[in-house]
SERO-4910 file (N, C-alpha, C, O; in steps of 0.05 Angstrom, whole numbers):
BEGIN
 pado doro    nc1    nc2    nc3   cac1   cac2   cac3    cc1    cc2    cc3    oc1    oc2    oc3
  Unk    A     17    -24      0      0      0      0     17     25      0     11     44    -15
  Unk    A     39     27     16     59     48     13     72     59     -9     79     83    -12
  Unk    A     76     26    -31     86     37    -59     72     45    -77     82     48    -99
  Unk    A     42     51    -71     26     76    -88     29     94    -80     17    112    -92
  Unk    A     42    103    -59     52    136    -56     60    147    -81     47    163    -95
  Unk    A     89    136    -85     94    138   -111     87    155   -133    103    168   -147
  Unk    A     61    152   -135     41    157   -159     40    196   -146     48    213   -161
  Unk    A     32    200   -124     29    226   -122     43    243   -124     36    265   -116
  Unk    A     73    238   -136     98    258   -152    102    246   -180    106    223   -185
  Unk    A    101    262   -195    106    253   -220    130    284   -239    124    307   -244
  Unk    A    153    269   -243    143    240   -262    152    220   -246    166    226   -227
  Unk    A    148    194   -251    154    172   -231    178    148   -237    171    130   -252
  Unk    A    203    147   -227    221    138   -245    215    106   -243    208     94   -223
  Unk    A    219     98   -262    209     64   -272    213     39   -248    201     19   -243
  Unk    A    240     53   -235    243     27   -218    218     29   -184    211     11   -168
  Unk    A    210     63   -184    194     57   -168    163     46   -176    149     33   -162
  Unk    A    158     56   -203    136     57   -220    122     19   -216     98     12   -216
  Unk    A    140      6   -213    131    -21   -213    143    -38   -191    149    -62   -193
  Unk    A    146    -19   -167    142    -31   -153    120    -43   -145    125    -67   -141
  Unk    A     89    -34   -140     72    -37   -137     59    -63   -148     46    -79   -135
  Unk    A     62    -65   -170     67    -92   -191     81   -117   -174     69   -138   -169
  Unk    A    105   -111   -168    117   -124   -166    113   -136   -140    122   -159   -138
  Unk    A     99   -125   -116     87   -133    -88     57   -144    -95     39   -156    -83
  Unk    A     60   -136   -113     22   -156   -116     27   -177   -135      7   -188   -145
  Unk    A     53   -186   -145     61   -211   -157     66   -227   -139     55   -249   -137
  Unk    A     87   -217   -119     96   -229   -100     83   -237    -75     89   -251    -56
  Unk    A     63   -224    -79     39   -230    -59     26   -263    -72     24   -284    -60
  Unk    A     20   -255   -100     -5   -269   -110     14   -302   -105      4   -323    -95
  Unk    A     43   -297   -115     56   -316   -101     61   -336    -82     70   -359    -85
  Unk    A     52   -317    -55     59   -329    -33     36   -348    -32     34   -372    -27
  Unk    A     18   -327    -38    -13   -344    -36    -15   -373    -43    -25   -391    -30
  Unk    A      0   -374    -71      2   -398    -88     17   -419    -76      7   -442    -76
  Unk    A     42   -415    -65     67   -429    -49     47   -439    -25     39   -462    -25
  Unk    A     41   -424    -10     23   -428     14     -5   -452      6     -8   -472     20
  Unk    A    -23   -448    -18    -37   -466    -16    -23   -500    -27    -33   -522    -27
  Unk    A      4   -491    -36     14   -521    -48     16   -534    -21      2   -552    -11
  Unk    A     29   -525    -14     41   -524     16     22   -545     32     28   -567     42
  Unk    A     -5   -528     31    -22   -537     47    -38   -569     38    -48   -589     48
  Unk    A    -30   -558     11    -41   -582      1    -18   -616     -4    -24   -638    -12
  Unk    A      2   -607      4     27   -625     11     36   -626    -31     43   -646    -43
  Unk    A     35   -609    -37     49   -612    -62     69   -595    -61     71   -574    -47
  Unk    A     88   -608    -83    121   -580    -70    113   -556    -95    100   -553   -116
  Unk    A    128   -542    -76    115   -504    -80    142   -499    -93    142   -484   -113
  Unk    A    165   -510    -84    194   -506    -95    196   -489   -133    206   -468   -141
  Unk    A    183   -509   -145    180   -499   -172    170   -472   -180    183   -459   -196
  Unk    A    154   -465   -173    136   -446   -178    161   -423   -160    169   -406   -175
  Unk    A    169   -423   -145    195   -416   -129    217   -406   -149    223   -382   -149
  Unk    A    229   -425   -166    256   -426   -171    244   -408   -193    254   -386   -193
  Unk    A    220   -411   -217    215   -394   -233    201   -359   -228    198   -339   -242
  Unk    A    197   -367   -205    202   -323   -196    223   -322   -185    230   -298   -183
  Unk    A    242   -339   -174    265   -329   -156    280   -309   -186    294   -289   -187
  Unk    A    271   -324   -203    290   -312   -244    280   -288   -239    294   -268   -235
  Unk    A    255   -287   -240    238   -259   -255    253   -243   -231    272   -229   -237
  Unk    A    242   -245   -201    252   -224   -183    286   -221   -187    293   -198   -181
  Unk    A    300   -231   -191    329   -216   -192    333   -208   -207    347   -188   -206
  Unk    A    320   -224   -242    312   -196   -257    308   -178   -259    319   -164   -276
  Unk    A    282   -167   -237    277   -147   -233    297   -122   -212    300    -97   -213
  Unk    A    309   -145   -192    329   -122   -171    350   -109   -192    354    -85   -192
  Unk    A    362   -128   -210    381   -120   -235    376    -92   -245    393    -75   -247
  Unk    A    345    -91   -253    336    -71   -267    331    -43   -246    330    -20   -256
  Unk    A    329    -46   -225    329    -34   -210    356    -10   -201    360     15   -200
  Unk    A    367    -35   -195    398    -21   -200    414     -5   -217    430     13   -213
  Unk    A    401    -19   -244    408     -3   -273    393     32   -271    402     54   -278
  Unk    A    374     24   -261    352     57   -253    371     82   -248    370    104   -259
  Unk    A    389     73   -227    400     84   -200    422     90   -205    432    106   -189
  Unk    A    439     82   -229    465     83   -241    474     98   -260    473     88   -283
  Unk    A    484    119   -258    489    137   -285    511    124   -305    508    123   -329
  Unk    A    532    116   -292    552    107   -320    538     85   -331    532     63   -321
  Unk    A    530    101   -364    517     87   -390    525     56   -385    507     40   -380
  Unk    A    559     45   -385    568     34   -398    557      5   -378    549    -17   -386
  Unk    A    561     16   -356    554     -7   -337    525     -9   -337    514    -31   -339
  Unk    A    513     10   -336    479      9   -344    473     -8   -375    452    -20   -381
  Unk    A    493     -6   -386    496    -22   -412    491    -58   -400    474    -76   -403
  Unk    A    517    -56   -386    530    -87   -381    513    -84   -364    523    -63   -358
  Unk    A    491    -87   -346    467    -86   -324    450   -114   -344    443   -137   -339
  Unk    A    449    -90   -370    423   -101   -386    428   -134   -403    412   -153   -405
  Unk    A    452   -132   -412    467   -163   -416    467   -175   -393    456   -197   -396
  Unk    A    474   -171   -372    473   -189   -351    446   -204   -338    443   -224   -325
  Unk    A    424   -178   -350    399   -190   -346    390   -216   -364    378   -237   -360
  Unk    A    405   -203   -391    396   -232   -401    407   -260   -400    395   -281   -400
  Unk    A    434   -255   -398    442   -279   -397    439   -289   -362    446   -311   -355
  Unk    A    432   -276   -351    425   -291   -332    407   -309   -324    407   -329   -310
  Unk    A    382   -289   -344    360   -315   -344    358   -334   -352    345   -354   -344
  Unk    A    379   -329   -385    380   -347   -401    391   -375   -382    376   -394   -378
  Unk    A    412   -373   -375    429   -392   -350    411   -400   -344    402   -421   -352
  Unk    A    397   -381   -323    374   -396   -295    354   -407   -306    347   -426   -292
  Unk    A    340   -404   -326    313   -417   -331    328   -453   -350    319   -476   -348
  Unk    A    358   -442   -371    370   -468   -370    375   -487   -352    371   -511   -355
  Unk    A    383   -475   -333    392   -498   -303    371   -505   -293    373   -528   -285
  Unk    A    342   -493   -288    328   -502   -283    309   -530   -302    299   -552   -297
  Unk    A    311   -519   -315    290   -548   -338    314   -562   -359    308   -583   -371
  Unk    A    334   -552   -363    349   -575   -365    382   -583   -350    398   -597   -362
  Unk    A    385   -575   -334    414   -578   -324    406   -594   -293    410   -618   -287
  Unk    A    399   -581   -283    397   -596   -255    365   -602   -253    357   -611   -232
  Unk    A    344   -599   -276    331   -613   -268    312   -633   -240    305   -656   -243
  Unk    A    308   -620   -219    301   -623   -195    284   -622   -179    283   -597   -180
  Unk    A    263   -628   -160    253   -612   -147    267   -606   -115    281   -618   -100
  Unk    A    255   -582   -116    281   -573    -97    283   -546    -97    281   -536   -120
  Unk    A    287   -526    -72    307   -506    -77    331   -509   -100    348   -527    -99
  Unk    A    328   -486   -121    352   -486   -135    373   -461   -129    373   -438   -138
  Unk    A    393   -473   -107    407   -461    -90    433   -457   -115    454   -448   -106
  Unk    A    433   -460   -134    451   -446   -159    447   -421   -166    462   -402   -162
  Unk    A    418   -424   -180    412   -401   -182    413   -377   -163    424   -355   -167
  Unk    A    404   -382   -147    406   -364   -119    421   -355   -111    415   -335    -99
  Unk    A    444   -363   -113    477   -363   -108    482   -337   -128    483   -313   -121
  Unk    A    483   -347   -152    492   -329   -166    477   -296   -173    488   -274   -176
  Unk    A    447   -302   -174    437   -287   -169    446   -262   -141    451   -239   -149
  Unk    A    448   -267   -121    454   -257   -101    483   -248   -104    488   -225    -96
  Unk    A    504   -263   -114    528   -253   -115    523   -224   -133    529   -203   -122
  Unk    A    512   -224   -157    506   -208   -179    495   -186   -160    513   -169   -158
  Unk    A    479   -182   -150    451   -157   -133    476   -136   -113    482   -112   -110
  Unk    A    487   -170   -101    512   -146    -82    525   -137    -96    530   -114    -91
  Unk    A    541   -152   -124    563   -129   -131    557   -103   -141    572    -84   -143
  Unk    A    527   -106   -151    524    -77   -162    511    -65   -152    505    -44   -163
  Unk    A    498    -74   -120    490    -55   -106    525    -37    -93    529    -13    -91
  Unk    A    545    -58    -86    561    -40    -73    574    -20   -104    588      0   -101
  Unk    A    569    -29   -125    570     -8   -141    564     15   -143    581     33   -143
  Unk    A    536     21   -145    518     36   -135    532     60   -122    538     82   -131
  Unk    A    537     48    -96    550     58    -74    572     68    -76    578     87    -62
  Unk    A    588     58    -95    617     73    -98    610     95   -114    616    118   -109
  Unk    A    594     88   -137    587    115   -152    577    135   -133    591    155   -129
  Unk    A    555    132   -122    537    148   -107    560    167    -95    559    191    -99
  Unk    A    584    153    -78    593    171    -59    616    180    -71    635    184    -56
  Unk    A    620    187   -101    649    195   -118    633    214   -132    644    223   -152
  Unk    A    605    225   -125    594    250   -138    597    265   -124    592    264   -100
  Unk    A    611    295   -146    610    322   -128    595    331   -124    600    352   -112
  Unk    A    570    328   -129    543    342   -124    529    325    -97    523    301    -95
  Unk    A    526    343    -81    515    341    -51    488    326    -49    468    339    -59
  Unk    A    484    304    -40    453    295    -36    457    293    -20    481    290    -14
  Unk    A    432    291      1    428    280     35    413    258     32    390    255     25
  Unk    A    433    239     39    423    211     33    393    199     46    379    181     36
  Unk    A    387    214     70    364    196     72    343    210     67    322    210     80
  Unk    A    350    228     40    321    243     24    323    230     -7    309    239    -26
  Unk    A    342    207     -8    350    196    -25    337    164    -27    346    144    -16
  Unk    A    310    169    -48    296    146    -53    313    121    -54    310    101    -40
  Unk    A    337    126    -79    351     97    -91    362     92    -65    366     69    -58
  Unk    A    371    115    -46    391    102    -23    377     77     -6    385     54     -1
  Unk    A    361     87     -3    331     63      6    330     41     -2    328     21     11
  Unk    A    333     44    -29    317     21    -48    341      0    -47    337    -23    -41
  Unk    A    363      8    -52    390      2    -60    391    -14    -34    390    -39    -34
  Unk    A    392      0     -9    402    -13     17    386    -30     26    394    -42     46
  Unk    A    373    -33     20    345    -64     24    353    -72      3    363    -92     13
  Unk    A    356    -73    -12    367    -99    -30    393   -110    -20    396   -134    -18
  Unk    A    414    -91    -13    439    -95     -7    433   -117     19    438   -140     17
  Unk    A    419   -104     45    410   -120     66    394   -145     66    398   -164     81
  Unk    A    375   -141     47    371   -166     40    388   -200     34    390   -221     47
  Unk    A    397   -190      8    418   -214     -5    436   -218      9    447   -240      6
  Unk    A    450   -197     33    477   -205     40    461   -220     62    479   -232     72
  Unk    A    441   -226     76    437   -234    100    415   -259     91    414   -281    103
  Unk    A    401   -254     73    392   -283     58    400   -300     49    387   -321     50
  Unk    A    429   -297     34    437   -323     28    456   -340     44    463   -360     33
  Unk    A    464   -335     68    469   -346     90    449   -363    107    455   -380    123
  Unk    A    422   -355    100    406   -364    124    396   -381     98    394   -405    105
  Unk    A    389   -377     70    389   -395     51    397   -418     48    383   -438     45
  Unk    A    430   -417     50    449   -435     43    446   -456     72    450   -481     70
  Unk    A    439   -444     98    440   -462    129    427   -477    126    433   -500    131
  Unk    A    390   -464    112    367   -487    110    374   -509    103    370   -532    112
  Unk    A    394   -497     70    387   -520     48    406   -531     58    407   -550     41
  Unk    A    426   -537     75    452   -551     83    440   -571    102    443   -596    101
  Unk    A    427   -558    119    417   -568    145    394   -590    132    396   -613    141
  Unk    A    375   -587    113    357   -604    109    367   -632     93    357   -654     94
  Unk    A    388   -622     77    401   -646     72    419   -663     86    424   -687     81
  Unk    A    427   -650    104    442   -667    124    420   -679    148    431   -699    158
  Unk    A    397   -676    159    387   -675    169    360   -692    159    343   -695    176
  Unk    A    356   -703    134    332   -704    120    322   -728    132    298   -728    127
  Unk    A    328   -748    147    320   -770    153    315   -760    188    299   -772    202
  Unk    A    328   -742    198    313   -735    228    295   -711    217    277   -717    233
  Unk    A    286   -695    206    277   -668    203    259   -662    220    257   -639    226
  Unk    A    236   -689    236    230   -680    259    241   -672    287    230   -659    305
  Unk    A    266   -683    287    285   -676    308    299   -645    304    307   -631    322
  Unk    A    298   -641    281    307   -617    292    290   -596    276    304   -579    264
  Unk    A    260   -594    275    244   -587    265    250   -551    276    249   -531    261
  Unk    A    257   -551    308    256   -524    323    272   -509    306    264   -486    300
  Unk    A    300   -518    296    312   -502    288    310   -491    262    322   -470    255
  Unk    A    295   -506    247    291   -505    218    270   -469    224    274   -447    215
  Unk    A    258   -475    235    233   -461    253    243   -434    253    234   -417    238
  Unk    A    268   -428    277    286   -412    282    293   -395    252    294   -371    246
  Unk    A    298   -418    237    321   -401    209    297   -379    197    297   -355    192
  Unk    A    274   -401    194    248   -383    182    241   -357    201    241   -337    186
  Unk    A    237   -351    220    229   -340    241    255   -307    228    247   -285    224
  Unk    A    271   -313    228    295   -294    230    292   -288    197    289   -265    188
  Unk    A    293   -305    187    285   -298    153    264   -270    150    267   -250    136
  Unk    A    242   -277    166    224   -264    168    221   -235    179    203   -219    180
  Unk    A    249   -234    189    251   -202    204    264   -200    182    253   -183    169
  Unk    A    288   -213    167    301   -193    145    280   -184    130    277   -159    129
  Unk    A    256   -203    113    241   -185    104    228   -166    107    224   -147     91
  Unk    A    218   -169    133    210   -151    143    228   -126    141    222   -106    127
  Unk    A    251   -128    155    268    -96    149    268    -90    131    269    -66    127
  Unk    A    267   -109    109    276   -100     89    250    -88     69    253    -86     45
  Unk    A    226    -82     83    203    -79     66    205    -50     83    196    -30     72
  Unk    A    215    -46    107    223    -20    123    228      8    108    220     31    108
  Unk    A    252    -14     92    271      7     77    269      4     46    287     11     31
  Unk    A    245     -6     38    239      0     19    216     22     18    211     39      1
  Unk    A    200     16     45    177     41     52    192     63     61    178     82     71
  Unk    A    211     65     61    225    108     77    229    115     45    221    135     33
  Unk    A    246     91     33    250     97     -2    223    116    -12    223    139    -20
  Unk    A    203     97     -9    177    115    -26    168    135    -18    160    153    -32
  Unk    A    168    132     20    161    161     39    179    180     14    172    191     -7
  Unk    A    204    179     27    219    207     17    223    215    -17    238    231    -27
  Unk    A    203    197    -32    205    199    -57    187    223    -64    191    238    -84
  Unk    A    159    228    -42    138    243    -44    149    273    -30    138    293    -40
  Unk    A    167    279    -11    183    299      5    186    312    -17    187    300    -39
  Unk    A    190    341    -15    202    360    -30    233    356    -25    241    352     -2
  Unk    A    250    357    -45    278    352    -31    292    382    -58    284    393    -78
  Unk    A    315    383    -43    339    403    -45    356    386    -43    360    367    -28
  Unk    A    373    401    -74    401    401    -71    422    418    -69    417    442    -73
  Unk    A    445    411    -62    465    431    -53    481    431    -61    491    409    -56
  Unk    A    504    448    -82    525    446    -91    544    441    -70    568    438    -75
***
Protein backbone atom coordinates (compact mmCIF):
# COMPACT_ATOMS: atom_id res chain seq x y z
CA UNK A 1 0.00 0.00 0.00
CA UNK A 2 2.94 2.38 0.66
CA UNK A 3 4.28 1.83 -2.93
CA UNK A 4 1.30 3.80 -4.41
CA UNK A 5 2.59 6.80 -2.79
CA UNK A 6 4.70 6.89 -5.56
CA UNK A 7 2.07 7.84 -7.97
CA UNK A 8 1.47 11.31 -6.12
CA UNK A 9 4.88 12.88 -7.60
CA UNK A 10 5.30 12.63 -11.02
CA UNK A 11 7.17 11.98 -13.09
CA UNK A 12 7.69 8.58 -11.53
CA UNK A 13 11.03 6.90 -12.26
CA UNK A 14 10.47 3.18 -13.58
CA UNK A 15 12.15 1.36 -10.88
CA UNK A 16 9.71 2.83 -8.41
CA UNK A 17 6.80 2.87 -11.00
CA UNK A 18 6.54 -1.05 -10.63
CA UNK A 19 7.10 -1.55 -7.63
CA UNK A 20 3.58 -1.83 -6.83
CA UNK A 21 3.35 -4.59 -9.53
CA UNK A 22 5.87 -6.20 -8.31
CA UNK A 23 4.37 -6.66 -4.42
CA UNK A 24 1.10 -7.81 -5.78
CA UNK A 25 3.04 -10.56 -7.87
CA UNK A 26 4.80 -11.45 -5.02
CA UNK A 27 1.94 -11.52 -2.96
CA UNK A 28 -0.27 -13.43 -5.52
CA UNK A 29 2.78 -15.80 -5.07
CA UNK A 30 2.93 -16.45 -1.65
CA UNK A 31 -0.63 -17.22 -1.82
CA UNK A 32 0.08 -19.90 -4.42
CA UNK A 33 3.35 -21.46 -2.47
CA UNK A 34 1.17 -21.42 0.68
CA UNK A 35 -1.84 -23.28 -0.79
CA UNK A 36 0.69 -26.05 -2.40
CA UNK A 37 2.05 -26.19 0.81
CA UNK A 38 -1.10 -26.87 2.33
CA UNK A 39 -2.07 -29.09 0.05
CA UNK A 40 1.34 -31.25 0.54
CA UNK A 41 2.46 -30.61 -3.08
CA UNK A 42 6.04 -28.99 -3.51
CA UNK A 43 5.77 -25.21 -4.01
CA UNK A 44 9.71 -25.31 -4.73
CA UNK A 45 9.02 -24.96 -8.61
CA UNK A 46 6.79 -22.28 -8.89
CA UNK A 47 9.74 -20.79 -6.45
CA UNK A 48 12.81 -21.30 -8.54
CA UNK A 49 10.76 -19.68 -11.64
CA UNK A 50 10.11 -16.14 -9.82
CA UNK A 51 13.24 -16.46 -7.82
CA UNK A 52 14.52 -15.60 -12.19
CA UNK A 53 11.89 -12.97 -12.77
CA UNK A 54 12.59 -11.22 -9.14
CA UNK A 55 16.47 -10.81 -9.62
CA UNK A 56 15.62 -9.81 -12.85
CA UNK A 57 13.86 -7.34 -11.65
CA UNK A 58 16.47 -6.09 -8.54
CA UNK A 59 19.07 -6.02 -11.73
CA UNK A 60 16.82 -3.55 -13.34
CA UNK A 61 16.47 -1.72 -10.51
CA UNK A 62 19.88 -1.07 -10.00
CA UNK A 63 20.38 -0.17 -13.63
CA UNK A 64 17.62 2.83 -12.66
CA UNK A 65 19.98 4.21 -10.01
CA UNK A 66 23.23 4.16 -12.06
CA UNK A 67 24.43 6.84 -14.25
CA UNK A 68 27.62 5.37 -16.00
CA UNK A 69 25.86 4.36 -19.52
CA UNK A 70 28.42 1.72 -19.88
CA UNK A 71 27.68 -0.33 -16.84
CA UNK A 72 23.97 0.43 -17.20
CA UNK A 73 24.82 -1.08 -20.61
CA UNK A 74 26.48 -4.34 -19.06
CA UNK A 75 23.36 -4.30 -16.19
CA UNK A 76 21.15 -5.05 -19.31
CA UNK A 77 23.34 -8.13 -20.80
CA UNK A 78 23.67 -9.43 -17.56
CA UNK A 79 19.93 -9.52 -17.30
CA UNK A 80 19.80 -11.59 -20.03
CA UNK A 81 22.09 -13.95 -19.85
CA UNK A 82 21.25 -14.53 -16.61
CA UNK A 83 18.00 -15.75 -17.22
CA UNK A 84 18.99 -17.33 -20.07
CA UNK A 85 21.43 -19.61 -17.48
CA UNK A 86 18.68 -19.81 -14.73
CA UNK A 87 15.63 -20.84 -16.55
CA UNK A 88 18.52 -23.40 -18.48
CA UNK A 89 19.60 -24.89 -15.15
CA UNK A 90 16.40 -25.08 -14.16
CA UNK A 91 14.49 -27.41 -16.90
CA UNK A 92 17.45 -28.77 -18.24
CA UNK A 93 20.69 -28.88 -16.21
CA UNK A 94 19.86 -29.80 -12.74
CA UNK A 95 16.56 -30.64 -13.40
CA UNK A 96 15.07 -31.16 -9.73
CA UNK A 97 12.64 -30.59 -7.35
CA UNK A 98 14.06 -28.63 -4.83
CA UNK A 99 15.34 -25.28 -3.85
CA UNK A 100 17.62 -24.31 -6.75
CA UNK A 101 20.37 -23.03 -4.52
CA UNK A 102 22.54 -22.30 -7.94
CA UNK A 103 20.61 -20.06 -9.12
CA UNK A 104 20.30 -18.21 -5.94
CA UNK A 105 23.86 -18.17 -5.40
CA UNK A 106 24.60 -16.44 -8.29
CA UNK A 107 21.83 -14.33 -8.43
CA UNK A 108 22.72 -12.83 -5.07
CA UNK A 109 26.42 -12.63 -5.75
CA UNK A 110 25.30 -10.42 -8.96
CA UNK A 111 22.54 -7.83 -6.63
CA UNK A 112 25.62 -7.28 -4.11
CA UNK A 113 28.13 -6.46 -6.53
CA UNK A 114 26.22 -3.84 -8.08
CA UNK A 115 24.52 -2.73 -5.31
CA UNK A 116 28.03 -2.02 -3.63
CA UNK A 117 28.51 -0.40 -7.03
CA UNK A 118 25.91 1.81 -6.74
CA UNK A 119 27.51 2.89 -3.68
CA UNK A 120 30.86 3.67 -4.88
CA UNK A 121 29.37 5.77 -7.59
CA UNK A 122 26.86 7.41 -5.34
CA UNK A 123 29.66 8.55 -2.96
CA UNK A 124 32.45 9.76 -5.90
CA UNK A 125 29.70 12.51 -6.91
CA UNK A 126 30.52 16.09 -6.39
CA UNK A 127 27.16 17.08 -6.19
CA UNK A 128 25.74 17.05 -2.54
CA UNK A 129 22.64 14.75 -1.78
CA UNK A 130 21.40 14.01 1.74
CA UNK A 131 21.17 10.54 1.66
CA UNK A 132 18.20 9.82 3.60
CA UNK A 133 16.07 12.17 1.18
CA UNK A 134 17.52 9.82 -1.27
CA UNK A 135 14.79 7.28 -2.64
CA UNK A 136 17.55 4.84 -4.55
CA UNK A 137 19.56 5.10 -1.17
CA UNK A 138 16.54 3.17 0.30
CA UNK A 139 15.83 1.04 -2.39
CA UNK A 140 19.49 0.08 -3.02
CA UNK A 141 20.08 -0.63 0.86
CA UNK A 142 17.26 -3.20 1.21
CA UNK A 143 18.34 -4.95 -1.48
CA UNK A 144 21.97 -4.76 -0.35
CA UNK A 145 20.52 -5.98 3.28
CA UNK A 146 18.53 -8.31 1.99
CA UNK A 147 20.91 -10.70 -0.26
CA UNK A 148 23.83 -10.27 2.01
CA UNK A 149 21.85 -11.72 4.99
CA UNK A 150 19.62 -14.13 2.91
CA UNK A 151 21.85 -16.16 1.38
CA UNK A 152 23.46 -17.28 4.48
CA UNK A 153 20.30 -18.22 6.19
CA UNK A 154 19.44 -19.76 2.54
CA UNK A 155 22.45 -21.76 2.16
CA UNK A 156 22.00 -23.11 6.43
CA UNK A 157 18.35 -24.35 5.50
CA UNK A 158 19.37 -26.02 2.38
CA UNK A 159 22.61 -27.55 4.17
CA UNK A 160 20.84 -28.40 7.24
CA UNK A 161 17.85 -30.21 5.46
CA UNK A 162 20.04 -32.30 3.58
CA UNK A 163 22.11 -33.34 6.18
CA UNK A 164 19.33 -33.73 8.45
CA UNK A 165 16.61 -35.19 5.98
CA UNK A 166 16.02 -38.50 7.66
CA UNK A 167 15.66 -36.75 11.40
CA UNK A 168 13.87 -33.42 10.16
CA UNK A 169 11.49 -33.99 12.96
CA UNK A 170 14.24 -33.80 15.39
CA UNK A 171 15.36 -30.86 14.59
CA UNK A 172 12.19 -29.35 13.27
CA UNK A 173 12.81 -26.18 16.14
CA UNK A 174 15.61 -25.08 14.39
CA UNK A 175 14.53 -25.25 10.92
CA UNK A 176 11.65 -23.05 12.65
CA UNK A 177 14.29 -20.58 14.12
CA UNK A 178 16.05 -20.06 10.45
CA UNK A 179 12.39 -19.17 9.10
CA UNK A 180 11.46 -17.00 12.05
CA UNK A 181 14.77 -14.72 11.48
CA UNK A 182 14.25 -14.91 7.64
CA UNK A 183 11.22 -13.18 8.38
CA UNK A 184 12.56 -10.09 10.20
CA UNK A 185 15.05 -9.65 7.25
CA UNK A 186 12.05 -9.27 5.19
CA UNK A 187 10.51 -7.54 7.15
CA UNK A 188 13.39 -4.78 7.45
CA UNK A 189 13.81 -5.01 4.45
CA UNK A 190 10.15 -3.94 3.32
CA UNK A 191 11.16 -1.01 6.15
CA UNK A 192 13.56 0.33 3.85
CA UNK A 193 11.94 0.02 0.93
CA UNK A 194 8.87 2.06 2.60
CA UNK A 195 11.23 5.39 3.86
CA UNK A 196 12.48 4.85 -0.10
CA UNK A 197 8.85 5.75 -1.32
CA UNK A 198 8.05 8.06 1.96
CA UNK A 199 10.97 10.34 0.83
CA UNK A 200 10.25 9.94 -2.85
CA UNK A 201 6.89 12.16 -2.21
CA UNK A 202 9.14 14.95 0.26
CA UNK A 203 10.12 18.01 -1.50
CA UNK A 204 13.90 17.61 -1.54
CA UNK A 205 16.93 20.13 -2.25
CA UNK A 206 20.05 20.04 -3.57
CA UNK A 207 23.25 21.55 -2.64
CA UNK A 208 26.25 22.30 -4.56
Amino acid sequence: MISLLVFLKRPVPPYLKFFPVYFFCALILGMRVEWLSNHNRYSTGVSNVWGVIEFCYFFFIVHETIDNKKVRRMILFIILIFASFAYTNIYFIQKKVGFNSVNFTVGCFIIVSLCIYYFVELFQKTEFQPLFKLPSFWIVSGLLFNNVLSFPLFALDNFMETLTRANYDKYRVLFGNIDVINNIVVMLTSVLYSVGFLFWILPRRTTL
